[in-house]
N, C-alpha and C positions, 0 to 999 in steps of 0.2 A: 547888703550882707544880711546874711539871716541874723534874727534875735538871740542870742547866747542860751541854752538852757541849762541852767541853773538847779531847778525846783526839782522835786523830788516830794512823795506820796507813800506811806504806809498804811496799806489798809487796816486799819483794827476788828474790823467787823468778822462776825465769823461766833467760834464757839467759847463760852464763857460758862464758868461755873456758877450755878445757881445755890445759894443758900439760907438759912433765916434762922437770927440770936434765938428767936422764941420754937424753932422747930427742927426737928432733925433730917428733913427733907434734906438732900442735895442731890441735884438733877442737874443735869447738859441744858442750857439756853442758847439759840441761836440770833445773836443779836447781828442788822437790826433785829425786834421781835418782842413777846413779849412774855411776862411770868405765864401768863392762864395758857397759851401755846406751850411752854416749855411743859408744864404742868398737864396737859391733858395727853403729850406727846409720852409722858414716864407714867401717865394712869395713876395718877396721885389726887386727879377729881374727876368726876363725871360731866358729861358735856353738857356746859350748865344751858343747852337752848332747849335741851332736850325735858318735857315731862312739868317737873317746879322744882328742877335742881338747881337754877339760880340759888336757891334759899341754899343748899346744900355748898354752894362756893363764896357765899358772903365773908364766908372768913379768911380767903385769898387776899381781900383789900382791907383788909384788918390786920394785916400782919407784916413787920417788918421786912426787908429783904433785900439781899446784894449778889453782886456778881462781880466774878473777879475773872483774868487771863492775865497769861504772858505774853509777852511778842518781844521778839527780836531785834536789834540796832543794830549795824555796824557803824563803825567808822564813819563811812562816809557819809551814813544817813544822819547823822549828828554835827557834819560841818555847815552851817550856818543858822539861821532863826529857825525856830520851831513854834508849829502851832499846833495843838489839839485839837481839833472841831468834832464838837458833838452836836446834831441835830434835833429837835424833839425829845429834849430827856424828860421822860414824866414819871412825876412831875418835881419834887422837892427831895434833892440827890445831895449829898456828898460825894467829891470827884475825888479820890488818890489816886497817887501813881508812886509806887516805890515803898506804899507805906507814908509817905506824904497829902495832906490835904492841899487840893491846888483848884479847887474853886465848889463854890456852892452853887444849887440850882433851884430856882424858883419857877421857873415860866417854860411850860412845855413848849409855848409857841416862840421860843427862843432859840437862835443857833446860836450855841457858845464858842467861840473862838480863844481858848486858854494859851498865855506864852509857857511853854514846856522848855525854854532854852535855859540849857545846864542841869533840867531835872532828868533828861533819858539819858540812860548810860550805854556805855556799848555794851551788848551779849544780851542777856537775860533783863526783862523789865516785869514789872506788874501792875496790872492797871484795874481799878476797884471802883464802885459805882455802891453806892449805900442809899436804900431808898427809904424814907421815912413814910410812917404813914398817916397818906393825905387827906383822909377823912379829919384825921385827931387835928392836924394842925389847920384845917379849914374850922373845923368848932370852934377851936381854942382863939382865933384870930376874929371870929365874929363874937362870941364872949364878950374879948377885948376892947372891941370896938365902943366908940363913946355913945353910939345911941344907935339899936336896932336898925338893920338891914335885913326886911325880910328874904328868906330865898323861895323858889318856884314851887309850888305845890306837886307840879309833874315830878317832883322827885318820891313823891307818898302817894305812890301807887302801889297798888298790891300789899300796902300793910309795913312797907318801909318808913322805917324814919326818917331819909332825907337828910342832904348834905345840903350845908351851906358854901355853894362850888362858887358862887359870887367875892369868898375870897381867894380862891385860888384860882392861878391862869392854866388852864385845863379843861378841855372839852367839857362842855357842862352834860353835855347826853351821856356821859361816861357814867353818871349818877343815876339814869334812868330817865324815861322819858315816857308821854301819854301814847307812845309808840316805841320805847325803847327800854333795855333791860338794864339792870345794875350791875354793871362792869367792874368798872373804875380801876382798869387796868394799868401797870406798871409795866416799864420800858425804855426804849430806847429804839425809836422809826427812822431814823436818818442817815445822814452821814457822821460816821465813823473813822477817823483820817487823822494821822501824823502828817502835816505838809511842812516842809524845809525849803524856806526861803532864802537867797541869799542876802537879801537885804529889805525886800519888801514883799507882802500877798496881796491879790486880789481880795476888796470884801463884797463889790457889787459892779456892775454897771448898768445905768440906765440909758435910754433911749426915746429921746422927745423927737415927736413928727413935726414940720409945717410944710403943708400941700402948698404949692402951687401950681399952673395951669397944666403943665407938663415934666413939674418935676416935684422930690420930694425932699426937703432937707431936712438930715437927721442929725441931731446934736446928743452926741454919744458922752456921758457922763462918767468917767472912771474914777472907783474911791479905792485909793490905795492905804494899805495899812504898814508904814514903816517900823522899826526899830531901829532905826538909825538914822541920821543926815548920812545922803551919800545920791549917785544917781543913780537909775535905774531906766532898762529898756521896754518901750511898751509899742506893739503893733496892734493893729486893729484891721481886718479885712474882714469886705462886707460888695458883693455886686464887683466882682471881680476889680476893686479898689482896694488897694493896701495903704495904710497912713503909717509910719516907723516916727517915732518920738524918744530921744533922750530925754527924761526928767531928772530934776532935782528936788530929792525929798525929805522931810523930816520926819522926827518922828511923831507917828500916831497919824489920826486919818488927812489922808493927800486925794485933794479933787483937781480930777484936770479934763479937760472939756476938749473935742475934737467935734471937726463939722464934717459931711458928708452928703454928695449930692446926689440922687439915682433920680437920671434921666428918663422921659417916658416909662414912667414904675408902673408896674403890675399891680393893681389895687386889689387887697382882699375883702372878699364879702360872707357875714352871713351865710350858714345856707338855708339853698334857697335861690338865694338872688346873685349869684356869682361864684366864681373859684375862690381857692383859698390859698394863693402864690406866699411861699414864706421865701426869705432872702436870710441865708446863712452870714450871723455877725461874729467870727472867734476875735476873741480876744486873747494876745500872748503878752504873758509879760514872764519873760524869763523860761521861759518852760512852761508855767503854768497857764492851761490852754484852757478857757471854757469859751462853750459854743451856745449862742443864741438863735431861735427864728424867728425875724421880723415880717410882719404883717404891715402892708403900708395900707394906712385909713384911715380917714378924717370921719371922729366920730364926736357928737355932741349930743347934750341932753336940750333941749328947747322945752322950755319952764318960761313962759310967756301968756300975758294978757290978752285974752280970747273974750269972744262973746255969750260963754260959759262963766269963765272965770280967769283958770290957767292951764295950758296945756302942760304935759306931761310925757314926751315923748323922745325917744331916740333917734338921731336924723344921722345917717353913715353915708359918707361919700356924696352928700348932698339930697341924698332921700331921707324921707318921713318914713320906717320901716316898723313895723306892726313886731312887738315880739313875744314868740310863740315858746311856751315853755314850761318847766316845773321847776320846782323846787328842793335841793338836793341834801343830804345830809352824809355824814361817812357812809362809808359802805360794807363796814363792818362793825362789831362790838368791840371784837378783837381784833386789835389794830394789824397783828402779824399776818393773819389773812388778807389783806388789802395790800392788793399785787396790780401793778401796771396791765396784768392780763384781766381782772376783774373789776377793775375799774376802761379800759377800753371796751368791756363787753356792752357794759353800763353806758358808754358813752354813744357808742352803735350806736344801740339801741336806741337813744335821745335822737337820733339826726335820722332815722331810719323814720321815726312818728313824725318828722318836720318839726322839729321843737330847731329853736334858732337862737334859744338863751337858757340859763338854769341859775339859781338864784342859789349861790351859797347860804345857808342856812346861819343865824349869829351863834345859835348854841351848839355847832357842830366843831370843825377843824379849817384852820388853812390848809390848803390842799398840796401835797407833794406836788413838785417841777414836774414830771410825767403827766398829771393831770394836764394843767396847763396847757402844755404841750401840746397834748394828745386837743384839747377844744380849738387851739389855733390853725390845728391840721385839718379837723373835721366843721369850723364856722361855728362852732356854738358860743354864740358871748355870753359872760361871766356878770351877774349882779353881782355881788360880793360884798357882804356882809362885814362887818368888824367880830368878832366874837364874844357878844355879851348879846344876853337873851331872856327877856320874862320876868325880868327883878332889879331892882338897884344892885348897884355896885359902890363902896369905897370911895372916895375921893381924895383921901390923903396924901400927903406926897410921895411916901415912897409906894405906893400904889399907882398911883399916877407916874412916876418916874420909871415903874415898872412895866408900864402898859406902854411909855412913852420909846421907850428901846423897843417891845415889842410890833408896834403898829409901823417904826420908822424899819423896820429891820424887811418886815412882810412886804412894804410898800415898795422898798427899794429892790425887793427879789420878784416884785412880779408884773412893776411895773409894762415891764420891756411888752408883755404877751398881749397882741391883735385881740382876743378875747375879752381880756378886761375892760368891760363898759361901764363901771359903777361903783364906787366905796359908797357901801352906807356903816354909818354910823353902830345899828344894832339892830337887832329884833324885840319888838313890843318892848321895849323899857321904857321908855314914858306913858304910855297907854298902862303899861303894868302898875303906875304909881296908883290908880283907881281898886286895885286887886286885893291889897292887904290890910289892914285893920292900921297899923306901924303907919303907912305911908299916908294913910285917908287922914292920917289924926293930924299931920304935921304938912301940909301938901307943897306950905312954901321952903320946908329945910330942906325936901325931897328934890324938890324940882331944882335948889341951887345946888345939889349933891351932883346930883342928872347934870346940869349944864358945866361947869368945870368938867367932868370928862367928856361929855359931849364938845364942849367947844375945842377941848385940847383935840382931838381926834379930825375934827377939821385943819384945822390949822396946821395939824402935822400933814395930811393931804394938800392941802395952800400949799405947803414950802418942798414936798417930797414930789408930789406929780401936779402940778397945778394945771397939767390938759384937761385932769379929769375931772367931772362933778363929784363933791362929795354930799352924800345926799345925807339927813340927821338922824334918820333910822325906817326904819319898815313895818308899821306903816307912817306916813309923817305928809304932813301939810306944806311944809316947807322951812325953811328957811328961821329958827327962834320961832316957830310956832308950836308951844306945846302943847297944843288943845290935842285931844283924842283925834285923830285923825282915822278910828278905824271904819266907820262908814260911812264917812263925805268922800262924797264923790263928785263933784266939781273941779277939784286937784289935787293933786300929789297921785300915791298911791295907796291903794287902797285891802286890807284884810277883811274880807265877807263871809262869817261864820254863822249866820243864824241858822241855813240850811242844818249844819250837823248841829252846834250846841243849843239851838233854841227851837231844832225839831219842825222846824218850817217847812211847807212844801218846794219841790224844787223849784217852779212855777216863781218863788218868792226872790230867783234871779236874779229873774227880770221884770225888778220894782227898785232895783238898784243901777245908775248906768256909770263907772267907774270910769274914769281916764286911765288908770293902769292896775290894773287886778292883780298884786302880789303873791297872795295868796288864800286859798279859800279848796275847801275839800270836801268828801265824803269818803267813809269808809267802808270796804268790803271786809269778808274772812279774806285772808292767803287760799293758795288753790289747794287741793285736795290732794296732790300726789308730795306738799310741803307739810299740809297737817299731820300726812303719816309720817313724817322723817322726826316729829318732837312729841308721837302721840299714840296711846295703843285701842285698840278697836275702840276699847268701852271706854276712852276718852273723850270721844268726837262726836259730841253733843254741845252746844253752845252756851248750856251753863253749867259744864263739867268743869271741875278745880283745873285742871289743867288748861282747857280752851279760855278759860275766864283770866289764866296765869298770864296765857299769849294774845292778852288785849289789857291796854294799859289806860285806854281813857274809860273813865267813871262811866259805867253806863254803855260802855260803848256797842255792847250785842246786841244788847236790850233794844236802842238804838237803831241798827243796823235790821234788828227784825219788825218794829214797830212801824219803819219806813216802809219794809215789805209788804206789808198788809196792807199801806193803802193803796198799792199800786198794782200788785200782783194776789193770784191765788194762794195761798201756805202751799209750801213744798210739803212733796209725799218724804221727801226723806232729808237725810244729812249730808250728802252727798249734790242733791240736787238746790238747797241748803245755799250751798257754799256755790254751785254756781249762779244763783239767783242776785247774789248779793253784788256777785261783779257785776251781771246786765245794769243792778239798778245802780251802784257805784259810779259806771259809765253813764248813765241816763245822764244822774246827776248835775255830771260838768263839764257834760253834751249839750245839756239847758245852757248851763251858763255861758259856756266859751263862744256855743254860734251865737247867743243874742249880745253878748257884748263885741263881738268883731263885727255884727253887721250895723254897729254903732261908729263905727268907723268912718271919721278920723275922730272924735271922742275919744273913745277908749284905743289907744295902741299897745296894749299890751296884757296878756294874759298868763299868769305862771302857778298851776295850780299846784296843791299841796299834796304828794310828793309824791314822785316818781322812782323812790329805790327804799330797802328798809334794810334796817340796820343786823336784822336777827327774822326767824320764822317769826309772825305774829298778824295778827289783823289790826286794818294802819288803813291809812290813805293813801297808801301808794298803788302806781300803775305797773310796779315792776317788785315779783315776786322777791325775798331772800334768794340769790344768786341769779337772778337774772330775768327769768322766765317771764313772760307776756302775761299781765294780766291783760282781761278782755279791756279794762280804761287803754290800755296803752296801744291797745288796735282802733277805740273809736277816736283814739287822740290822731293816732294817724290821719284818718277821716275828718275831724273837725278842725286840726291845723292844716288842710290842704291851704296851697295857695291861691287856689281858683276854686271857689267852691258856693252853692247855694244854699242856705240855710231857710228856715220857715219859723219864723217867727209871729205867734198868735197878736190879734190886737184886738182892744176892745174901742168901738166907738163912741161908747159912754160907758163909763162904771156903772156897772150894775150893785143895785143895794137892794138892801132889805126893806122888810117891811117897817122896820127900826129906823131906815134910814144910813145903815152902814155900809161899806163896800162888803160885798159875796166874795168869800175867800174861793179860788180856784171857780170863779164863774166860768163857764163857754166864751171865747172869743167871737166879736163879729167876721172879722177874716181871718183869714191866713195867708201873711205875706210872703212872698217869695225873694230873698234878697243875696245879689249874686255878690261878692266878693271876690277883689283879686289886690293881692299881694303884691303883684310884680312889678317892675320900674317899667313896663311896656302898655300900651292899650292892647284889648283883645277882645274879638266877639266868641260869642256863647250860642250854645240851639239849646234850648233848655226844653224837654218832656216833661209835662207833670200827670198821672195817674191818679185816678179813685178806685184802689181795689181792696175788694171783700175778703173778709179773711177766710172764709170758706170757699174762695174762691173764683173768679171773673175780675174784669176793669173795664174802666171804659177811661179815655182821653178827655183831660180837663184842659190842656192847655199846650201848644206848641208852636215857640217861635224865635226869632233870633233877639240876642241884647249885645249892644257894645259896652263894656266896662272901661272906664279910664282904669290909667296905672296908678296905682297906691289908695283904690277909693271898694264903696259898698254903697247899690245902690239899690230899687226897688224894679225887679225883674217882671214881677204879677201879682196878682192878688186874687186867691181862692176864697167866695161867700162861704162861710162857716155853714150855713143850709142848705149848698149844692153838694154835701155829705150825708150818705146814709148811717144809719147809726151802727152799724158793720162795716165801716168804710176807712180806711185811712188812706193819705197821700206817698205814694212814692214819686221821686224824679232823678231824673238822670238828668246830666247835661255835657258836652263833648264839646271839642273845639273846631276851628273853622277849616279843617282837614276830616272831620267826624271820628276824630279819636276821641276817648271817651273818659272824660276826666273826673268824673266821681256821679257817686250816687246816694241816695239822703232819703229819709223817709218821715213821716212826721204823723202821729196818733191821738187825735184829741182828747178824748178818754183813759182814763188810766187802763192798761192792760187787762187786770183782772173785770172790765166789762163786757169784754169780747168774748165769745164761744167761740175759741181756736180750734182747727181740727189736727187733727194725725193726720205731718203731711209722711208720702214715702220718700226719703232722700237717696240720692244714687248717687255714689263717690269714685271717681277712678284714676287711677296715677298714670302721669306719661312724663316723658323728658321735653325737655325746651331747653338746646343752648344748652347744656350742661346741668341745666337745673330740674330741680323732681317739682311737676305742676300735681295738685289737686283738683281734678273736675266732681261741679259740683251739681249736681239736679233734683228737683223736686215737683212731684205731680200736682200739691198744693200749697198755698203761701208760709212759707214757713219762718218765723221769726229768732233772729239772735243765734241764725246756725252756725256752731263752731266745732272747729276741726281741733283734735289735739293727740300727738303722737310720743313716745319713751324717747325718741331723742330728741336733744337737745337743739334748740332753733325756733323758731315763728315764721307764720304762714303771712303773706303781703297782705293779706287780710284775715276778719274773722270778726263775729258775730254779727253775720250779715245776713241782711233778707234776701232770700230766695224766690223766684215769682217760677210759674208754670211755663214751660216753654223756651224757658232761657237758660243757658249753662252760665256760672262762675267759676273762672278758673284761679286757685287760691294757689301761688310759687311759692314753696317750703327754703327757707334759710335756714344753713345749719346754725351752732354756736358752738365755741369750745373746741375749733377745730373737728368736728363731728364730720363724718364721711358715710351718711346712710345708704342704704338702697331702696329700690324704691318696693320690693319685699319686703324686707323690712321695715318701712314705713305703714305696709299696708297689716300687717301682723298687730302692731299694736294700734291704728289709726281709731280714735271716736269721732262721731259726729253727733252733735246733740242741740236741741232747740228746746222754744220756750213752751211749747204745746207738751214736751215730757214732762214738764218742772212737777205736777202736780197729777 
């Protein structure tokens, strides 16, 4: 017999009156959503991305604010328990309904489940949200506190004063960030819902895997929430298996456990290295129907005694798998624009470059169910942060008792999802304890501060998912080890920033060889058709009030142009400026990613700093404000291949001075060639290597075949550093054992600006393929870092690629945004441009 349905659902969501004690604004809000959308939607501020009107909307988060609606009951949606569920309220709300208080709100990363039963009445109701403001009671609560907790400096950028967001549970980038603008938006992101139970609701189900040879057994965890002793019906179908269960339950939370066998299971992988089969789990109880998809895959972290030290790596379905990836943060400032369609764009794009993991960031957001989702569908696994980042935190009890419902709440919601490869603890918070003058003074109250939440946060992972590793933070040694872990690299993982903060050459690597590379960046400007969208002509100079507005780390132009000069000519203009900074952007950690994968099995794992930005600004990311390519996120394509050859310089003795010290950026004795492959398969290689002049000619340095085992990086040849002219660099190609032709790589020992590049002539021309608009691309002389870029929206399967004489590249145009161009059209706005115009 079918399950009885019972349950019943009112949406609340929708349109709600906005208003504020201290203003006489009142404006239409569409919640979900948020004040600064409602607010920009009735032209009550200016679009604070645009110019340095941030400064101009600073008093939107300084100002109280509520929102009220009615909705309708009948009768029948009032016959049994009632629950409220609000998701994401941010951040510190009083909840009415009726003109009644019926719960407080602290914790944006809290779903509040409210009992409403006997407060909705039938006909007309009203339901009121009062938001306080959360700057004032973040001061007032560090004030309070018994002895300073410093917070992040990346909040006093641009001249702000800085929130103390370490006491509230609230996206900390909401305050700003050394990439991020000062929001610090109110709202309401979630679910929205009156659910009427008859006797009990769903509050979660989880799903533990154990593999065996040929089959997979799932132990399906249901927590039910009663208001009553009484029974209740629960089904579970999953692999065309139905389980039917009469329970009996009391009141408040009811756990009941069901097994589950699937025979010969479709394993998910990664991609890259296999499908991504999900297996539909609903659950019914009563009516109320939610649907899961399960991923079946035995995934472990292997943290083990090597002849290094400790290894550090992710082994799925019985592989050692290398993972390829970046680092993510929201995808908006304003949370109301972050839509299941901008965030899939976002996600594309991740698995389109080969990236096969993304590292929730600790000072950003747990991610809406859609995300999730959307990574189990597309292979990309989830590091996953806790959300604390850059500072101590609190340890009191009701802070701790606060974080402790938050971390059980997130664990038990996202358990289920194939993607989830990792809790860590936090970002830089114990490494941060070295940061502030407060923490340096007192290092041992700090560090017992650190450990009480640190160790509760494991322990809640112990008892909530215990398949998964919970690792202590990012970057960490292991295990109760709070030493600085941010640049040892024998184990754990590892954060590598001298490149950008300490202005090192990129060269400087690879003098570092990490087991897992967390995170580590450089930064470009955003592209040129984004600076105009927040910038007017006489803005777009690089130490204009406005371009300095939309760069948030100290220094950061300065930086980004100071890098230029050693590598490259000065650009003739602003324009050429701005593409200069993505080639060397990509150079950057292009350095780093081929020589720490061709370190492999060492290092497994690469996820550099950051692939999406939160607002227009110049940042470390490979992917503009709303989507757009930058040139990192085309070499990232290229340097995450799975099969692929890198050149890695070596020296066979260090070269030193007359002093006696090592020569910083000395010439290499060789230059090795080292093939890499990813795959669970062996595979042979025909590898070509070239010496061609940049003015033009080559001649063959090397060609011949390699077998590469599956999951390894080995040494393919080795080019003498003196069988190069001093106009000379390496190019190679290498194809597989059918002569398709699987990537191409180039390698320049001298810094660019020592070459006399010429004016090469490029010739471009559109045709179809299959449906698709192809770019052909030719050049009569070698021409470097050639990239194609057109007004609609999409990216080309490659770009900023060398060109050689005689060879066409043919570049396939993806649209984005549902875009439908023609290939007229494409050619009307199409540029092509290289590194020989820059100057």
């Amino acid at each position: 017999m079918p399950v009885p349905a019972t349950f019943s659902a009112i949406d609340l969501a929708g349109r709600f009156a906005l208003t504020s004690p201290s203003s006489d604004i009142a404006v239409p809000l569409d919640l979900p959503g948020d004040v600064h959308g409602a607010l920009l939607a009735a032209d009550k501020i200016p679009d604070p991305y645009y110019g340095e009107n941030e400064k101009q909307v600073l008093w939107v988060n300084e100002t109280a604010w509520s929102v009220e609606r009615s909705f309708t009951a009948s009768a029948a949606d009032l016959d049994g328990y009632l629950t409220l569920t609000l998701a994401e309220v941010d951040c510190i709300a009083t909840i009415s309904l009726n003109g009644a208080v019926i719960a407080q709100t602290d914790n944006s990363f809290v779903r509040h489940d409210i009992d409403v039963t006997g407060k909705v009445r039938a006909g007309d109701n009203t339901l009121r949200i009062d938001f306080a403001i959360a700057l004032d009671v973040a001061r007032a609560r560090s004030d309070a506190h018994p002895f300073p907790i410093p917070f992040t400096k990346n909040y006093q950028t641009n001249g702000l004063a800085g929130i103390p967001m370490n006491f509230i549970r609230k996206a900390a980038c909401h305050a700003g960030w050394d990439w991020g603008i000062c929001i610090m938006p109110i709202g309401v992101y979630g679910t929205m819902t009156l659910r009427k139970a008859r006797l009990a609701r769903q509050d979660s189900v989880q799903v533990d895997q154990v593999h065996c040879s040929h089959s997979v057994e799932l132990t399906l965890k249901t927590r039910l929430f009663a208001f009553a002793h009484g029974e209740v019906e629960l089904e579970h179908t999953i692999a065309g298996q139905t389980i039917t269960d009469k329970l009996v339950v009391n009141p408040g939370e009811n756990i009941f456990t069901h097994n589950v066998t699937i025979q010969n299971p479709k394993l998910w992988w990664p991609a890259g290295q296999g499908e991504q089969p999900l297996y539909e789990l609903v659950t019914n109880l009563e009516g109320e129907k939610t649907t899961r998809q399960i991923g079946l895959r035995k995934l472990e972290w292997i943290v083990e005694k090597d002849e290094i030290d400790h290894s550090f790596k992710c082994r799925i379905n019985g592989r050692d798998i290398s993972m390829l990836g970046a680092n993510w943060i929201p995808a908006d400032a304003i949370p109301s624009r972050i839509t299941p369609a901008v965030i899939r764009d976002l996600l594309e794009s991740a698995k389109a470059a080969n990236m096969n993991m993304l590292r929730i960031w600790g000072g950003g957001q747990y991610e809406p169910d859609y995300f999730y989702e959307m990574c189990d569908e597309l292979g990309i696994l989830i590091w996953h942060d806790f959300m604390f980042a850059c500072m101590s935190y609190p340890s009191d009890r009701p802070f701790l008792d606060n974080v402790r419902n938050e971390i059980t709440q997130q664990v038990r919601r996202l358990s289920h999802h194939a993607c989830i490869a990792l809790w860590c603890g936090d970002n830089e918070v114990i490494g941060s304890l070295g940061w502030y003058p407060e923490t340096k003074a007192a290092p041992e109250r700090y560090v017992a501060n650190y450990d009480r939440l640190n160790s509760m946060l494991g322990n809640i992972v112990e008892d909530e998912d215990p398949a998964r590793r919970f690792w202590p933070s990012s970057p960490s040694m292991g295990y109760l080890d709070f030493s600085d872990g941010w640049h040892a690299d024998t184990r754990g993982d590892t954060h590598y920033w001298d490149v950008w903060h300490s202005a090192k050459s990129f060269e400087a690597y690879r003098t570092v060889n990490p087991r897992f590379a967390s995170e580590f960046g450089f930064q470009s400007f955003t592209s040129m058709n984004v600076i105009e969208t927040f910038s007017a002509p006489g803005d777009r100079n690089p130490s204009s009030p406005v371009m300095e507005n939309h760069q948030r780390n100290d220094g950061g132009n300065a930086r980004i142009l100071e890098t230029m000069t050693r590598y490259f000519r000065f650009p003739r203009d602003f324009d050429q400026m701005v593409f200069l900074s993505q080639i060397q952007q990509g150079l950057a950690i292009k350095t780093a990613i081929e020589y720490w994968r061709s370190t492999k099995p060492r290092c497994m794992g690469t996820l550099f700093w950051q692939i999406n930005d939160i607002w227009p600004v110049a940042s470390w990311s490979s992917l503009d404000y709303g989507g757009q390519w930058k040139l990192l996120q085309y070499m990232a394509k290229r340097f995450f291949l799975p099969v692929n050859v890198v050149a890695v310089p070596v020296h066979d003795a260090v070269p030193t001075n007359s002093r006696g010290k090592p020569v910083e950026n000395a010439p290499p004795s060789r230059i090795v060639l080292k093939g890499i492959n990813d795959t669970g398969a062996p595979l042979a290689i025909s590898l070509e290597v070239r010496a061609v002049k940049v003015s033009g000619g080559e001649r063959q340095l090397f060609s011949g075949n390699c077998a590469i085992s599956a999951d390894a990086a080995i040494e393919v040849t080795a080019i003498a550093a003196a069988d190069l002219a001093a106009d000379e660099f390496l190019f190679f190609s290498w194809k597989d054992a059918n002569g398709t032709l699987l990537g191409e790589n180039d390698y320049f020992p001298k810094p660019y600006k020592t070459y006399e590049l010429v004016q090469p002539k490029i010739r471009a021309g559109w045709s179809e393929l299959d449906g698709q608009l192809v770019l052909s691309l030719t050049s009569d002389q070698p021409a470097l870092f050639v990239t194609a870029s057109v007004d609609a929206p999409g990216y080309f399967s490659d770009n900023a690629v060398t060109l050689l004489p005689g060879r066409t590249t043919d570049l396939t145009f993806t649209p984005r945004h549902g875009a439908t161009p023609t290939a007229s059209e494409l050619v009307q706005s199409l540029k092509v441009r290289n590194l020989s115009e820059t100057f």
